[in-house]
MIDRENMAR-69928 format. One record per residue (C-alpha): residue in three letters; residue number from 1; x, y, z. Coordinates in nm, 3 decimals. Last residue first. Example, Ala and Ser with C-alpha at 12.3 -4.5 7.8 and 13.67 -1.06 7.14 Angstrom:
REM residues 2
<bami aa="SER" i="2" u="1.367" v="-0.106" w="0.714"/>
<bami aa="ALA" i="1" u="1.230" v="-0.450" w="0.780"/>
//
This chain:
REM residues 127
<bami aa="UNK" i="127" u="-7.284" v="-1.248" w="18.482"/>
<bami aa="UNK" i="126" u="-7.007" v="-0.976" w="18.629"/>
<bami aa="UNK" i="125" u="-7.150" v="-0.649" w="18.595"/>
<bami aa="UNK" i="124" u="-6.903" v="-0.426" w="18.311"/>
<bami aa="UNK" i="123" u="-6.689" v="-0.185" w="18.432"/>
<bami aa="UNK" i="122" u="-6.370" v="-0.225" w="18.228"/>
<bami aa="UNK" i="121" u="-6.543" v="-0.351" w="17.851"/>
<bami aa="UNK" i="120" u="-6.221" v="-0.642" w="17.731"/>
<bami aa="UNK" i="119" u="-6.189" v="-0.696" w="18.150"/>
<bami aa="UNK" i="118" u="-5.885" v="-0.770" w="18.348"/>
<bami aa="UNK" i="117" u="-5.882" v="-0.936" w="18.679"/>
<bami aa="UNK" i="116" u="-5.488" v="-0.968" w="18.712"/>
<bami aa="UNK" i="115" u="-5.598" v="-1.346" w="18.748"/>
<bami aa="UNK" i="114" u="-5.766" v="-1.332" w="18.425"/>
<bami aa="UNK" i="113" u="-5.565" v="-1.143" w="18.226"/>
<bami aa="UNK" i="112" u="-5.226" v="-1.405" w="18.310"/>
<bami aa="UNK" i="111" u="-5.480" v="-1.705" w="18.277"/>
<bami aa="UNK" i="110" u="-5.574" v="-1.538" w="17.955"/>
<bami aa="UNK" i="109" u="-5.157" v="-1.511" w="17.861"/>
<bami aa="UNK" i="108" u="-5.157" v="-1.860" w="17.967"/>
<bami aa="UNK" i="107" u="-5.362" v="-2.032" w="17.761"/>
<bami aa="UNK" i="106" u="-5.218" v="-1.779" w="17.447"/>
<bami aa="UNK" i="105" u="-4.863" v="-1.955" w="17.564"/>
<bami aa="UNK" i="104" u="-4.994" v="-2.288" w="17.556"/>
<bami aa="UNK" i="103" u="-5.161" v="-2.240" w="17.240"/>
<bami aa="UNK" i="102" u="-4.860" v="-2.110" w="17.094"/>
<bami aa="UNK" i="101" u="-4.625" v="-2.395" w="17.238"/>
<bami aa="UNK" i="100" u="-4.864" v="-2.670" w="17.058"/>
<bami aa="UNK" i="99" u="-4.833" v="-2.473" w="16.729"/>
<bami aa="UNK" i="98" u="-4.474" v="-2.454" w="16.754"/>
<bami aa="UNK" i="97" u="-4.421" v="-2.828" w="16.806"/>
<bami aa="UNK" i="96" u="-4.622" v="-2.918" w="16.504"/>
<bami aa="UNK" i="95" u="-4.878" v="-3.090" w="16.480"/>
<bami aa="UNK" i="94" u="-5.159" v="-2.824" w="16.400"/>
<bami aa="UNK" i="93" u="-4.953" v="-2.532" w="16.161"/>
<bami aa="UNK" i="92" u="-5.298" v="-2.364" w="16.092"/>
<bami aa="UNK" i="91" u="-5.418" v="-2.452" w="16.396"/>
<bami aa="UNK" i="90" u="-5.178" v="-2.209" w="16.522"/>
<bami aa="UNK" i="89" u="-5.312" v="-1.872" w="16.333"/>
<bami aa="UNK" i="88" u="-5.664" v="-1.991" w="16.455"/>
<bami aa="UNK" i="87" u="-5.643" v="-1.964" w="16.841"/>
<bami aa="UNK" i="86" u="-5.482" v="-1.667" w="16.887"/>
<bami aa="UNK" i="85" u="-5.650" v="-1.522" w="16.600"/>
<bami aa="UNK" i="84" u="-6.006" v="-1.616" w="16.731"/>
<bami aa="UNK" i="83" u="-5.918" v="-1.480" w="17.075"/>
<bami aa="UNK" i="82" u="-5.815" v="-1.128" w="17.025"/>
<bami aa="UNK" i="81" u="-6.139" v="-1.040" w="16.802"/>
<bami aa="UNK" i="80" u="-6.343" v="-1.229" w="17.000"/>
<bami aa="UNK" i="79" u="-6.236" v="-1.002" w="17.285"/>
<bami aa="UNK" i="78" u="-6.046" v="-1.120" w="17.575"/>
<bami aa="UNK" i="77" u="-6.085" v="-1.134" w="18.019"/>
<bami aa="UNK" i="76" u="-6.459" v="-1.137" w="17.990"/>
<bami aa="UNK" i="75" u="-6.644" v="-1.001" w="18.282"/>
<bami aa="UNK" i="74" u="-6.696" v="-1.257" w="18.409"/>
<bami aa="UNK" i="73" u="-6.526" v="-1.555" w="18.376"/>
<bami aa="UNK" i="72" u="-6.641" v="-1.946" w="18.315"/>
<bami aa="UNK" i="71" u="-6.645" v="-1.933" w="17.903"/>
<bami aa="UNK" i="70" u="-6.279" v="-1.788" w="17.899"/>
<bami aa="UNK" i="69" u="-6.140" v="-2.041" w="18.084"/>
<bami aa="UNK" i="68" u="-6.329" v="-2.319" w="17.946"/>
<bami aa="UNK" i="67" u="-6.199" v="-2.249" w="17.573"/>
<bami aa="UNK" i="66" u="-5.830" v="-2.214" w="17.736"/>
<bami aa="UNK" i="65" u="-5.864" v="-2.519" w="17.871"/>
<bami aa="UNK" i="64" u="-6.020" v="-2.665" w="17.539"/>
<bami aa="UNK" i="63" u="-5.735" v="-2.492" w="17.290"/>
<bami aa="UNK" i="62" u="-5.475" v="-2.642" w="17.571"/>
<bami aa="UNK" i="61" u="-5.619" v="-2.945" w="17.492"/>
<bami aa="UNK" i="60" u="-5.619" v="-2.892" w="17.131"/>
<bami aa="UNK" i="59" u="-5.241" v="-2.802" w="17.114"/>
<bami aa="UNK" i="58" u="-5.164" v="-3.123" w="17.318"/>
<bami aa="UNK" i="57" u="-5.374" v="-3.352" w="17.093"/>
<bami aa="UNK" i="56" u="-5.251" v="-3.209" w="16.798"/>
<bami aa="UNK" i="55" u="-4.894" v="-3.259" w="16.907"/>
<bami aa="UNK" i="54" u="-4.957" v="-3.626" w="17.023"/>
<bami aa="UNK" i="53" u="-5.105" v="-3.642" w="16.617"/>
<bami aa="UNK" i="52" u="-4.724" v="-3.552" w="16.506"/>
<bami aa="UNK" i="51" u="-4.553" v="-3.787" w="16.669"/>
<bami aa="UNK" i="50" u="-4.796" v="-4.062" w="16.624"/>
<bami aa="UNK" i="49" u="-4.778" v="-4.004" w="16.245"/>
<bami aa="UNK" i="48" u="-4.460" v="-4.042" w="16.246"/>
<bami aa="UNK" i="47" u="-4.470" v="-4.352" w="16.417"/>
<bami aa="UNK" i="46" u="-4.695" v="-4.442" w="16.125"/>
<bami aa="UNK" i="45" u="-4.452" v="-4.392" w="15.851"/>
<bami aa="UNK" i="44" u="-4.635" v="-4.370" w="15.534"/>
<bami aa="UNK" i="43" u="-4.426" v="-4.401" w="15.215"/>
<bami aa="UNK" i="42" u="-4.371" v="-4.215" w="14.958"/>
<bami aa="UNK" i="41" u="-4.377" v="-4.288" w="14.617"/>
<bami aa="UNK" i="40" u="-4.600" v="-3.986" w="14.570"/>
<bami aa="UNK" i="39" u="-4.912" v="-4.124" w="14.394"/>
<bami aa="UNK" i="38" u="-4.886" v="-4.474" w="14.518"/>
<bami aa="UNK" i="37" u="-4.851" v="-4.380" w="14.895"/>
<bami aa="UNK" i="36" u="-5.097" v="-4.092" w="14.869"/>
<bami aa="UNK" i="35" u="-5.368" v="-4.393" w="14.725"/>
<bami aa="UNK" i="34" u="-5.275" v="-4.612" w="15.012"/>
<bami aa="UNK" i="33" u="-5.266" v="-4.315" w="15.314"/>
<bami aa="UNK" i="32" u="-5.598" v="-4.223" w="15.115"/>
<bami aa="UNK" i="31" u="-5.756" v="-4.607" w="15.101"/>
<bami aa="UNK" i="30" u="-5.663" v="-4.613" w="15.508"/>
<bami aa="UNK" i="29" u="-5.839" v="-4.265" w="15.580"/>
<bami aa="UNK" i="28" u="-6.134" v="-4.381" w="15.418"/>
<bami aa="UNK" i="27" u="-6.133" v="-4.725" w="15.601"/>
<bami aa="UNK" i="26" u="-6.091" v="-4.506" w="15.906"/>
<bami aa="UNK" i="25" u="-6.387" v="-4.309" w="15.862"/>
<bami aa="UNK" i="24" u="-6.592" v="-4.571" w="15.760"/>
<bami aa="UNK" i="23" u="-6.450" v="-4.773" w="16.099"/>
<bami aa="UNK" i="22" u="-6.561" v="-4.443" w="16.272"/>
<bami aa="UNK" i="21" u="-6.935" v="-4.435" w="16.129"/>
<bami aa="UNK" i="20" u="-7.001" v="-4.783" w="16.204"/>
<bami aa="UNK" i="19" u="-6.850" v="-4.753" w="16.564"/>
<bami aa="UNK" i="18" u="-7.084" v="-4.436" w="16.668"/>
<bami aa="UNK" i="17" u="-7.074" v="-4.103" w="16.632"/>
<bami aa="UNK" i="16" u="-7.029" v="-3.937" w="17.025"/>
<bami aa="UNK" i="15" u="-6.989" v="-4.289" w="17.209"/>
<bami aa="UNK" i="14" u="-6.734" v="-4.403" w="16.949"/>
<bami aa="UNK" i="13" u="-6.562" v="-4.097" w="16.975"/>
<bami aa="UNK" i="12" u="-6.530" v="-4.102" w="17.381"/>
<bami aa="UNK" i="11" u="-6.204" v="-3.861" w="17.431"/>
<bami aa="UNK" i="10" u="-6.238" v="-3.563" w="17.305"/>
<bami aa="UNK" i="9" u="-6.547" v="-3.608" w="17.102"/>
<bami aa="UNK" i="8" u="-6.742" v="-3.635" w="17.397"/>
<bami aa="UNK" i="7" u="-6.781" v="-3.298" w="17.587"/>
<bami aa="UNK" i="6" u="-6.856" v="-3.159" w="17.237"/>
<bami aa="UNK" i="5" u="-7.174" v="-3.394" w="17.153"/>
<bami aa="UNK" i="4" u="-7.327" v="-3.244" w="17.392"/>
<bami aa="UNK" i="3" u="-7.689" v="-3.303" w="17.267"/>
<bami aa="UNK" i="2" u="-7.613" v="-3.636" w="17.102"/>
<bami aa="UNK" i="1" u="-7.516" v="-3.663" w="16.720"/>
//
């Protein structure tokens, strides 16, 4: 994996693991949707799947704004404690509509602290 490997997985995959490793990947993926398909009698719907990936991609944007929000202010505007459930409770329901409106809203409650200049330790020295 290269060094900042983060700053490329959102959008530059092959650049960040390679084509071999994502056409593995998706042959994977492609043998579960088949084996899922025969176990359940159900059947894949891939603009379905569109729907609901689109919602992922929102929610995880607003995960990476928010991310970036928090890492560039000083003093910190939230504690770990307050961030890693507002994060993690919605990835728990990723792809849905609720879970992409929670991420917004916990984006903007830290642009809301932020801007009103709060701090999780009041008098600390900005970094």
């Amino acid at each position: 994996m290269p060094a900042n490997w983060w700053e490329l997985m959102p959008h530059r995959w092959e650049q960040a693991i390679g084509p071999a490793r994502l056409d593995l990947l998706t042959a994977e993926l492609e043998n579960l949707v088949r084996f899922l398909e025969t176990t359940t009698g159900r059947r894949f719907r891939e603009s379905r799947f569109r729907e609901v990936m689109a919602l992922v991609n929102e929610q995880e944007e607003w995960n990476r704004r928010t991310r970036d929000l928090i890492a560039r202010t000083r003093p910190a505007p939230i504690s770990v404690a307050d961030g890693i459930p507002g994060v993690m409770l919605p990835q728990w329901h990723r792809g849905t509509e609720w879970a992409r409106d929670a991420a917004r809203r916990f984006h903007d409650e830290v642009r809301e602290r932020v801007d009103a200049g709060h701090a999780v330790c009041p008098g600390s020295a900005p970094g």
